[in-house]
VEXKOLTOR-257245 format. One line per field, with one value per residue (C-alpha): residue number from 1; x, y, z. Coordinates in Angstrom, 3 decimals. Layout:
BEGIN
nr	c(NUM  ...)
c1	c(X  ...)
c2	c(Y  ...)
c3	c(Z  ...)
***
This chain:
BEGIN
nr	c(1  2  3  4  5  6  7  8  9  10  11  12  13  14  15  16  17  18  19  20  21  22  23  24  25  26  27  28  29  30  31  32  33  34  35  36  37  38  39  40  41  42  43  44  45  46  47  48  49  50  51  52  53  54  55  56  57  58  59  60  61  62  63  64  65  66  67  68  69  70  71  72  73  74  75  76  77  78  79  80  81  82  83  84  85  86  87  88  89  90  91  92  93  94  95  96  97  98  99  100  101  102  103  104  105  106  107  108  109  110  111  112  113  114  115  116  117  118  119  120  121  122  123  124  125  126  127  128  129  130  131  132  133  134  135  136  137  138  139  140  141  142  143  144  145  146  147  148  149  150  151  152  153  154  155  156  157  158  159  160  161  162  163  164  165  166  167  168  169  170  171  172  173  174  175  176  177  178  179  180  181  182  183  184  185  186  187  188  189  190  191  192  193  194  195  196  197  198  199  200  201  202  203  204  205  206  207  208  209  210  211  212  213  214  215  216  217  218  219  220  221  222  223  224  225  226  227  228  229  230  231  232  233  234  235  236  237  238  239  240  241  242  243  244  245  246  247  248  249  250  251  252  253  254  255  256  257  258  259  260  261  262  263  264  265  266  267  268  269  270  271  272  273  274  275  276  277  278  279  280  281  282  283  284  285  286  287  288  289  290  291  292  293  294  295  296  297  298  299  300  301  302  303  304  305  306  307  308  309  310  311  312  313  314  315  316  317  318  319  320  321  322  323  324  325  326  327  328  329  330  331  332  333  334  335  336  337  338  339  340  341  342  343  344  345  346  347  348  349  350  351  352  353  354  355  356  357  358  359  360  361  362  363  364  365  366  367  368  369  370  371  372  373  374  375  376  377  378  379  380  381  382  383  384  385  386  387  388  389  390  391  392  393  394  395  396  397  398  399  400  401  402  403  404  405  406)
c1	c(-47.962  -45.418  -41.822  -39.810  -38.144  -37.943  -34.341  -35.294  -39.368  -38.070  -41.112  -41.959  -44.235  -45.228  -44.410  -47.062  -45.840  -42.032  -43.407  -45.397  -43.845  -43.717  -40.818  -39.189  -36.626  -35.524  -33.821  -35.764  -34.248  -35.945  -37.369  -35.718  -32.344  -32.707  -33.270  -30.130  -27.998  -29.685  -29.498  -25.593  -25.215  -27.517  -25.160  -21.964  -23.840  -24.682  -21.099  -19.909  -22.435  -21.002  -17.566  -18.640  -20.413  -17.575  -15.395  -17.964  -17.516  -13.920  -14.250  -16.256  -13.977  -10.622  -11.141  -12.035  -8.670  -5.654  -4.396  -6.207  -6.984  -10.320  -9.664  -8.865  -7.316  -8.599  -11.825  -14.288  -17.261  -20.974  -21.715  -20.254  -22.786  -24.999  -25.129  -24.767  -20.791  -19.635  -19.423  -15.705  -14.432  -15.793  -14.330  -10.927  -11.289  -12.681  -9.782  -7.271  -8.274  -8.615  -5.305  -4.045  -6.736  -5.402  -1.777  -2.628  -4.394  -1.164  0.979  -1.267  -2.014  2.007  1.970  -0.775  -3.186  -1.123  -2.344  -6.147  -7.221  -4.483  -5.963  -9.487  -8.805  -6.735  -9.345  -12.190  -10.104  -9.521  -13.249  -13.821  -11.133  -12.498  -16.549  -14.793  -13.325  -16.781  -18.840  -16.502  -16.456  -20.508  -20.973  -18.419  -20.856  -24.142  -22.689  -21.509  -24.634  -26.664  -24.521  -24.787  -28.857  -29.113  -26.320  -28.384  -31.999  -30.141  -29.235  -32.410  -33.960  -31.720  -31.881  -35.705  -35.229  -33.270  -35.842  -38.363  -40.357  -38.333  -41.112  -40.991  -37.198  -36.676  -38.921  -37.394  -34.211  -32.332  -33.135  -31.468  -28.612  -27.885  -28.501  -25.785  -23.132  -24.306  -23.132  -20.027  -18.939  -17.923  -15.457  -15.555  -12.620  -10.105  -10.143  -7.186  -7.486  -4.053  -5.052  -3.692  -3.371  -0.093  -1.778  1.771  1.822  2.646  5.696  3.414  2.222  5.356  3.530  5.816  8.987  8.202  7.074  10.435  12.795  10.926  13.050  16.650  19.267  22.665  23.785  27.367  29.394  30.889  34.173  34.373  31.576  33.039  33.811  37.433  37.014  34.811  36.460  35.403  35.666  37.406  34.103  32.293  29.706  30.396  31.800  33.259  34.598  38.458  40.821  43.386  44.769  42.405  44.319  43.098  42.623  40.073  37.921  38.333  36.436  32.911  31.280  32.244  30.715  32.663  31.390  29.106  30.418  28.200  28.775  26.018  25.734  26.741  23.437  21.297  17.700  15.211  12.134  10.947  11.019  14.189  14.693  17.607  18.998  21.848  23.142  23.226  23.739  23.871  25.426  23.794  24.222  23.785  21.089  19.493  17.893  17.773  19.638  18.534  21.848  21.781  21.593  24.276  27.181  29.355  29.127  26.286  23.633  20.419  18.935  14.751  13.127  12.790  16.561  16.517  16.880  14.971  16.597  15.440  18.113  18.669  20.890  21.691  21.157  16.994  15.665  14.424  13.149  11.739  13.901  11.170  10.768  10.294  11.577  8.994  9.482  9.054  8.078  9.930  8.660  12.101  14.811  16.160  19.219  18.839  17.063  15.065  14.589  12.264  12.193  8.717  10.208  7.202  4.410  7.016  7.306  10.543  9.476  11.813  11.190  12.538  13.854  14.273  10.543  9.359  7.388  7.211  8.832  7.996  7.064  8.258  5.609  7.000  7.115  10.457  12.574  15.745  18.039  18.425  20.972  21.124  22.855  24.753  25.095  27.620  26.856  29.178  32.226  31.305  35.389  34.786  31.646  29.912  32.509  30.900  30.336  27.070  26.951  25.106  23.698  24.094  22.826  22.153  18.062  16.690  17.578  21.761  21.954  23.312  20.784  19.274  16.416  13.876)
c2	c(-36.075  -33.536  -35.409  -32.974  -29.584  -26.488  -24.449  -21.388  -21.400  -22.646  -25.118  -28.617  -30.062  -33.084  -35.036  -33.330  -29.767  -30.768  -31.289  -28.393  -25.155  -23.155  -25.612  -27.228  -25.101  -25.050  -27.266  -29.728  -32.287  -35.125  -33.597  -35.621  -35.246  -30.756  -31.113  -33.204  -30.818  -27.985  -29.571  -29.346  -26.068  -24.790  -26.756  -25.287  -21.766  -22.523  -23.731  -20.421  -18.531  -20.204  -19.021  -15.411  -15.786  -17.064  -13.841  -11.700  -13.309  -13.120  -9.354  -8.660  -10.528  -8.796  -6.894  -3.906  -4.509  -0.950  -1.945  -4.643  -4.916  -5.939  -9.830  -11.265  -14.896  -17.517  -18.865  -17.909  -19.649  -18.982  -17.310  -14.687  -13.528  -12.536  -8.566  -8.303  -9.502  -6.747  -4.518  -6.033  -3.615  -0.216  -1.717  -2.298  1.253  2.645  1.145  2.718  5.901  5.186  4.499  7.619  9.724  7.997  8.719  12.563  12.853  11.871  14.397  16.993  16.105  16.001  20.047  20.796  21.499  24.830  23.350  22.789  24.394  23.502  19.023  20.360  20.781  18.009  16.228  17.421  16.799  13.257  13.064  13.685  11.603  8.671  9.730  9.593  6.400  4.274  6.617  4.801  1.557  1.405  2.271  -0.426  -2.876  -1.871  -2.810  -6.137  -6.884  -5.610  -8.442  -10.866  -10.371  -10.777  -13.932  -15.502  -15.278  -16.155  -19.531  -20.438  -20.000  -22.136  -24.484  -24.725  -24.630  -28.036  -29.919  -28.836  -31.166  -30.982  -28.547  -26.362  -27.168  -25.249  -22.484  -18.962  -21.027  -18.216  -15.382  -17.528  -17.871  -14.795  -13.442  -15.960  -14.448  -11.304  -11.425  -9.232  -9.284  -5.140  -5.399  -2.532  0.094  -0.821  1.184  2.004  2.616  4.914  8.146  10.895  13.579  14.391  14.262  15.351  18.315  21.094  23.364  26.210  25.235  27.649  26.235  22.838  25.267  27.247  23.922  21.872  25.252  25.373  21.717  22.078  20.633  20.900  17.435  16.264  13.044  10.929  10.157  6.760  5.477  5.237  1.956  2.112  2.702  6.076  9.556  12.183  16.110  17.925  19.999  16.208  17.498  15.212  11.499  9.208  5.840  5.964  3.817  3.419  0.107  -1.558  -1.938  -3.988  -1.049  0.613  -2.869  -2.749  -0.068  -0.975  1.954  1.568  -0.006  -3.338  -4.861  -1.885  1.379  3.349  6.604  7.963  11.742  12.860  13.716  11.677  12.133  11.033  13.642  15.924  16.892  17.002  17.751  18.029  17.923  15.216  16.069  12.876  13.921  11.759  9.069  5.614  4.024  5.555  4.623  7.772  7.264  6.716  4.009  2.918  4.131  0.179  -1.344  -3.584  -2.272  -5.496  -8.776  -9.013  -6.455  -6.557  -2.678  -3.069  -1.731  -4.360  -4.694  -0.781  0.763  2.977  3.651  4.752  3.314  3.544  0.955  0.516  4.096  3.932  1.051  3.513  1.476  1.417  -0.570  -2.340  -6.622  -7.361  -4.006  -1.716  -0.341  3.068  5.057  8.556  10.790  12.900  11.783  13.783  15.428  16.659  14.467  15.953  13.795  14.787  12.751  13.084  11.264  11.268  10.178  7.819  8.832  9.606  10.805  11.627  14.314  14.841  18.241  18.717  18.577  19.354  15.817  13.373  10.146  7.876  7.810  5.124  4.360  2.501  3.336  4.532  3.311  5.105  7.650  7.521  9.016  9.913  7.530  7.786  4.315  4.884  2.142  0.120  1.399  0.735  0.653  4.805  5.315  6.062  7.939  11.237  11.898  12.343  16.112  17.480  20.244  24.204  27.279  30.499  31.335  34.794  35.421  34.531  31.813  28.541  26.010  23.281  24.471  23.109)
c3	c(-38.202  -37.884  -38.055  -40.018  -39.071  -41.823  -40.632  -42.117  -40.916  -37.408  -37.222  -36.988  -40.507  -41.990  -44.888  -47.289  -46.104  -47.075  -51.062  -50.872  -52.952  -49.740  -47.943  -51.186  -51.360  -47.619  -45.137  -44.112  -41.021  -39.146  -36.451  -34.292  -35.777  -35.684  -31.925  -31.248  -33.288  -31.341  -27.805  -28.619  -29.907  -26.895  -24.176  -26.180  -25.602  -21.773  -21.064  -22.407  -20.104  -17.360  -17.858  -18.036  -14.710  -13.046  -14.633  -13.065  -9.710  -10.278  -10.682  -7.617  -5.266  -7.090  -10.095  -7.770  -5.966  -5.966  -9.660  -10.730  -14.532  -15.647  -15.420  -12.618  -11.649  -9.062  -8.230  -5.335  -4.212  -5.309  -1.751  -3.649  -5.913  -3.210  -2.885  0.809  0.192  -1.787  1.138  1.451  -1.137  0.145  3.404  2.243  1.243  4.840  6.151  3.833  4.527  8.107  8.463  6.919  9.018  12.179  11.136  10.350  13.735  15.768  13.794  14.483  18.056  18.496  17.592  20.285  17.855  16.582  13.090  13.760  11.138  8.643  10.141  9.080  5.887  4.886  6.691  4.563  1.460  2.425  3.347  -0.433  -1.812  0.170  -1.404  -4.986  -4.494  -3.227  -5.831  -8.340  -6.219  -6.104  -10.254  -10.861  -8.758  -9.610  -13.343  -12.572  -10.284  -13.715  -15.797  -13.698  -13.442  -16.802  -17.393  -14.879  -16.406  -19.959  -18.182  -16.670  -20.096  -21.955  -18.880  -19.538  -22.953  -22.699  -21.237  -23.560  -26.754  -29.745  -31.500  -28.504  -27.856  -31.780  -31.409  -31.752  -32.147  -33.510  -31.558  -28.197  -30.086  -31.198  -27.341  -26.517  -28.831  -27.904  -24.471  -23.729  -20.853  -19.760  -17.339  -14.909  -14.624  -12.085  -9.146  -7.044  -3.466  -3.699  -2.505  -4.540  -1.937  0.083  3.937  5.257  7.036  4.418  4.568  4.477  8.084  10.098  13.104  12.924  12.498  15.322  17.686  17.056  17.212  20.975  21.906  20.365  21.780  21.257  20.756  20.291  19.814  22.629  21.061  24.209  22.680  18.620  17.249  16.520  12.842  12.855  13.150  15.234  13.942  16.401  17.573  17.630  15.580  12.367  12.248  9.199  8.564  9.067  7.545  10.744  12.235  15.565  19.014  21.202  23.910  21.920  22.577  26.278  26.496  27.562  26.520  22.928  20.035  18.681  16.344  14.465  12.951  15.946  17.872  20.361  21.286  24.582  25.848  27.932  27.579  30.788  30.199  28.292  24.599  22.226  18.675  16.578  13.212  11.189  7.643  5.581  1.729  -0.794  1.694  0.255  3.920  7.497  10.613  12.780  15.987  20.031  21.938  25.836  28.098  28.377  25.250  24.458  22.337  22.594  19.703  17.096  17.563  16.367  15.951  17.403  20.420  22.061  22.135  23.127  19.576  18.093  14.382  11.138  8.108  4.894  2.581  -0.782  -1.521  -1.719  0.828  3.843  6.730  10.346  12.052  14.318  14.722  11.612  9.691  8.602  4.614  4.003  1.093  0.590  -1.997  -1.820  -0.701  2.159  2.638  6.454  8.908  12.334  15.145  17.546  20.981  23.054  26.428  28.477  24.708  24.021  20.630  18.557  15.336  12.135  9.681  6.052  6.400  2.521  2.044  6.108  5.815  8.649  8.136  10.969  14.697  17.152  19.730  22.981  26.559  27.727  30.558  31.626  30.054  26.259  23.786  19.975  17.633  14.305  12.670  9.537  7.098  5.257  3.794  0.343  -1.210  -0.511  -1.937  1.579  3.351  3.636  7.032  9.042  10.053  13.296  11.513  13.436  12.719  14.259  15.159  15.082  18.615  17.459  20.201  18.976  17.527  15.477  13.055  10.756)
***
């Protein structure tokens, strides 16, 4: 009757076999005994299996995520391990890029297609970005999906393994082991859905140029409309914050600003396309944009469109925004020196364009109702460090007449 178990033969023998020359020298346990110590060494192995499965679920729902290292935090259920799920990533991606294609379209469309062929190629360039991106997406899946096969088939072994007799139970003992410490989990390469590209419209494109110079206005400052602080050039083509004394007859006004250092331009806009140009330097504070003829200009105002406001800011010298309900962050590669507004009355778009690099900024989309007129917000004071002034910028084109140019 077989009730012992030889360690280094990995079989069950009896009591005659354990005195025999062959096994005297070996490790000999109760048979009994070898498969308890075994049962726990395979359920320590299992338990570890487990953990690695739930890393490689972790690492399909995030670990493919713009930035995210190879491990990955949080839990997610087992509905995840099917294959039909991981279409959320390449999806995340799709929508990435449609964004930016959407986005490119609009500028274009904005120029009446002078840049078609200039859109086709960025297009096609983003077309292969995005086919880099899943190729990288789908290797980085089929690997997991290849792990996870094989963690899985590793635990249903042991699992059967478990629940067989103790002689059948310590069969091949070793081998199953040594699979179990040989698991490594490879964690796929993080991949970011960041596109490299610049999808601005190039300075090379002299359609743009040529397009804007077609709308230039000649916009100057309303001096009745300055709060009390600001001061005016005397050709009311630059303004800065002043330092004089408030009387109360500058507030009775109702067409100035009280409470906000705000001038608007003299021109009223009600159709059409407008574009012009504002010099802000190195100012760290100032606000660029339209204002409804009605807006408010009395106690607390809040700059959004809904309110009639249509600004772009910047404050504390890098935090560019879109001043819309809630404000909307924006990213600037350079930081621009000259800003062009360009008003679209009848598209209802009033877009703003880094003049330093010729890159668009933003576009406001909203449906306008009634004249509207260019503001110049001036920021805070600062003790002096923002009193440069905000400059309607003038040139001469090629035909000499007066006018604002990209």
């Amino acid at each position: 009757m077989l009730l012992l178990f030889c360690e280094e033969e990995e079989e069950a023998i009896c009591v005659v076999c354990r005195e025999s020359l062959h096994h005297r020298s070996h490790t000999v346990y109760p048979i009994e005994e070898a498969a308890q110590v075994y049962k726990v060494k395979l359920q320590k192995s299992l338990e570890h299996l487990l953990k690695e499965v739930e890393e490689v679920k972790k690492l399909v729902s995030q670990g493919l995520m713009p930035g995210v290292g190879a491990r990955a935090s949080g839990s997610i259920s087992a509905a995840w391990l099917t294959l039909p799920l991981f279409t959320h990533v390449p999806s995340y991606c799709k929508e990435t890029v449609k964004k930016k294609r959407e986005r490119i379209v609009s500028e274009f469309g904005k120029l009446h297609r002078l840049l078609a062929d200039e859109e086709k190629l960025l297009l096609q360039k983003l077309e292969e970005e995005e086919k880099k991106i899943l190729l990288m997406i789908n290797e980085n899946l089929a690997k997991l999906v290849e792990q996870k096969s094989l963690l899985e088939e590793l635990i249903l072994e042991i699992k059967e393994k478990t629940q067989q007799p103790a002689d059948r139970l310590l069969k091949d003992m070793k081998i199953i082991l040594s699979r179990c410490e040989g698991v490594n989990l490879q964690s796929p390469k993080a991949v970011s859905v960041t596109l490299k590209e610049n999808y601005s419209i190039p300075e090379r494109c002299l359609g743009m140029r040529d397009m804007l110079k077609k709308f230039k206005v000649d916009v100057t400052l309303e001096p009745e409309t300055a709060h009390p602080d600001l001061i005016l050039s005397e050709d009311r083509k630059s303004v800065r914050r002043g330092s004089k004394k408030l009387t109360l007859s500058f507030f009775d006004n109702p067409k100035r600003f009280s409470s906000v250092p705000v001038v608007l331009g003299s021109q009223t806009f009600f159709s059409g396309r407008s574009y012009w140009e504002v010099q802000v330097g190195d100012k760290p504070e100032w606000g660029l944009g339209l204002c409804s003829e009605s807006a408010s200009r009395k106690g607390n105002i809040l700059f959004s469109p809904k309110n009639g406001y249509w600004v772009l800011r910047l404050q504390n010298g890098g935090n560019y925004e879109a001043l819309t309900s809630p404000a909307s962050p924006l990213t600037l590669s350079v930081r621009p020196r000259r800003i062009g507004i360009f008003l679209d009355y009848e598209a209802g778009e009033i877009s703003f364009y880094n003049v330093s690099d010729r890159s668009h900024i933003y576009t406001f989309t909203d449906k306008f109702l009634g004249n509207l007129r260019p503001l110049f917000f001036l920021g805070a004071f600062l003790g002096g460090r923002n009193a440069e002034p905000l400059v309607i910028s003038w040139v001469r084109d090629t035909q000499g007449s007066g006018c604002i140019i990209l």
